[in-house]
C-alpha positions as CSV (number, residue, x, y, z in Angstrom):
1,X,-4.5,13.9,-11.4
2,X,-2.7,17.2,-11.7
3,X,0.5,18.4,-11.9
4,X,1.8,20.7,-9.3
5,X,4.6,23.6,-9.9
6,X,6.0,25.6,-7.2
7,X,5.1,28.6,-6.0
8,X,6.5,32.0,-7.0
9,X,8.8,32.1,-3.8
10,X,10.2,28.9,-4.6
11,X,10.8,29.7,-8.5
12,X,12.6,32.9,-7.0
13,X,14.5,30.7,-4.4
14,X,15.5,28.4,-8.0
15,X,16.8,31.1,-9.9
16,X,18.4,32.5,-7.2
17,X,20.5,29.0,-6.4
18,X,21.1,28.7,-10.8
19,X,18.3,26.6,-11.9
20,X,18.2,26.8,-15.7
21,X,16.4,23.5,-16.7
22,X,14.1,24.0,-19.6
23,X,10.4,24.4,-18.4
24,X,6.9,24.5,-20.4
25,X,5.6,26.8,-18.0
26,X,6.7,30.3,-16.4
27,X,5.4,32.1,-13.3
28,X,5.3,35.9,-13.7
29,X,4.9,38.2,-9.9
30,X,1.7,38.4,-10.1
31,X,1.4,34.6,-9.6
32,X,-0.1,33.8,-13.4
33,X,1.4,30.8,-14.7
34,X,2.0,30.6,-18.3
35,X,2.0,27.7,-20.2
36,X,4.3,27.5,-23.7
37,X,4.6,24.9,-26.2
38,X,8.1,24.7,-26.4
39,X,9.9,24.7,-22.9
40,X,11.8,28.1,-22.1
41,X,15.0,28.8,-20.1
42,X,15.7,31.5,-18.1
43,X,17.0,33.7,-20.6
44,X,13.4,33.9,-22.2
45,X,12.1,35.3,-18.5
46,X,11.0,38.7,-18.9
47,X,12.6,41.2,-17.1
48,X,12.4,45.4,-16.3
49,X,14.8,47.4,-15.3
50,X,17.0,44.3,-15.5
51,X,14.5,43.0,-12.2
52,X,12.9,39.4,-13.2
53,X,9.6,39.7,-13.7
54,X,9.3,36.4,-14.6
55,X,10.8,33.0,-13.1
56,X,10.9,29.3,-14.5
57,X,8.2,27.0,-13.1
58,X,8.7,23.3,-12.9
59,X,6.9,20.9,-11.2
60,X,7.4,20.2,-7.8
61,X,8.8,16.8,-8.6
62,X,11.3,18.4,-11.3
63,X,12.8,21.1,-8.8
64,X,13.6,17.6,-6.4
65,X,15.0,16.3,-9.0
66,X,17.2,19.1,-10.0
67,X,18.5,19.6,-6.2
68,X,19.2,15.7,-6.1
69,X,21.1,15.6,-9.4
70,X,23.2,19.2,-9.4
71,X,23.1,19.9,-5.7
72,X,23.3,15.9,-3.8
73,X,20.5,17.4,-2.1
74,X,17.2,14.7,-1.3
75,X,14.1,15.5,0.0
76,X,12.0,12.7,1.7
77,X,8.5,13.3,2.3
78,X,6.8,11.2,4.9
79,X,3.7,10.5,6.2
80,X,2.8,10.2,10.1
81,X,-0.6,10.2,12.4
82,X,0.1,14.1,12.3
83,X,0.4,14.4,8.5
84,X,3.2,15.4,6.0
85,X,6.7,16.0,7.1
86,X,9.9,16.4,5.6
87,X,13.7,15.1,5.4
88,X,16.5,16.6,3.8
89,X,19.7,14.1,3.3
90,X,22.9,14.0,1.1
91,X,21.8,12.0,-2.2
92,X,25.1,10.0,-2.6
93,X,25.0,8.8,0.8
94,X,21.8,9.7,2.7
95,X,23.6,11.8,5.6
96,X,20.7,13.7,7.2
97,X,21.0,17.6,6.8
98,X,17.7,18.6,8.7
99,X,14.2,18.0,8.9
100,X,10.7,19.5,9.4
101,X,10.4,19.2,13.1
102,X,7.2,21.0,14.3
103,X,7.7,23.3,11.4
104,X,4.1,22.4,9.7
105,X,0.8,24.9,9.7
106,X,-1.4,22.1,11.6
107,X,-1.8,21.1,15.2
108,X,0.7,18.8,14.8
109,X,3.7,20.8,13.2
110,X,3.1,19.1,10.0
111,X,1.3,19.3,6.7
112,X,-2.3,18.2,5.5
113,X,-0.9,17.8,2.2
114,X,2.1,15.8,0.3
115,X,2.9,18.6,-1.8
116,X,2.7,21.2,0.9
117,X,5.4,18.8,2.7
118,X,7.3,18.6,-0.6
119,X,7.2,22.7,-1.1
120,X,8.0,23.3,2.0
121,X,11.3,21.0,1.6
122,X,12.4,22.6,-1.2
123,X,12.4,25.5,0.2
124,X,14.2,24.8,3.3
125,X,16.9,23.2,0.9
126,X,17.6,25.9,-1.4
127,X,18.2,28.3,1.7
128,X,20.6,26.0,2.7
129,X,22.4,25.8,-0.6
């Protein structure tokens, strides 16, 4: 089993919304993933011409966890005969915010993949913070 970080738009999307929790790993533009062995925050990313050059890069799991406990934002993957799929709710009392209705890259508007499902999530939940 591996673990799975989010992609460089997603790490943008994270700092963008304030995400500072420590992380072993950055992502740099060029999409390299660095691995350290003692976790960084944000003020470690490199930068030029005071542009990030360099983001945080948790696991996918980590960033869900980070937009349930600072934003009371959940996101519910689910699985279906079409594939992956996506809910977004309040955390404190589950009121539904949107979900991934035909929004998927296969034939059925979902994913082929859990942790496409769960990228694709946090995405859509950051852009709504």
């Amino acid at each position: 089993m591996t673990e799975e970080f989010v992609t460089l738009e997603t790490a943008k999307l994270l700092k963008e919304k304030g995400f500072n929790w420590k992380c072993e790993r950055t992502i740099s533009c060029d999409n390299i993933i660095r691995r350290y062995d003692i976790p960084q925050s944000m003020s470690c990313c490199t930068e030029i011409d005071n542009e990030p050059v360099e983001f945080l890069c948790p696991t996918l799991y980590v960033a869900q966890k980070w937009l349930r406990e600072t934003k009371n934002i959940h996101i519910c993957v689910y699985n279906c005969a079409c594939g992956y799929g996506y809910e977004i709710s309040k955390a404190d009392n589950g009121t539904h915010i949107t979900s991934s209705v035909y929004e998927g890259p296969n034939d059925g508007g979902k994913w082929d993949v859990y942790e496409d499902a769960l990228e694709a999530g946090l995405q859509e939940a950051l852009k709504l913070i």
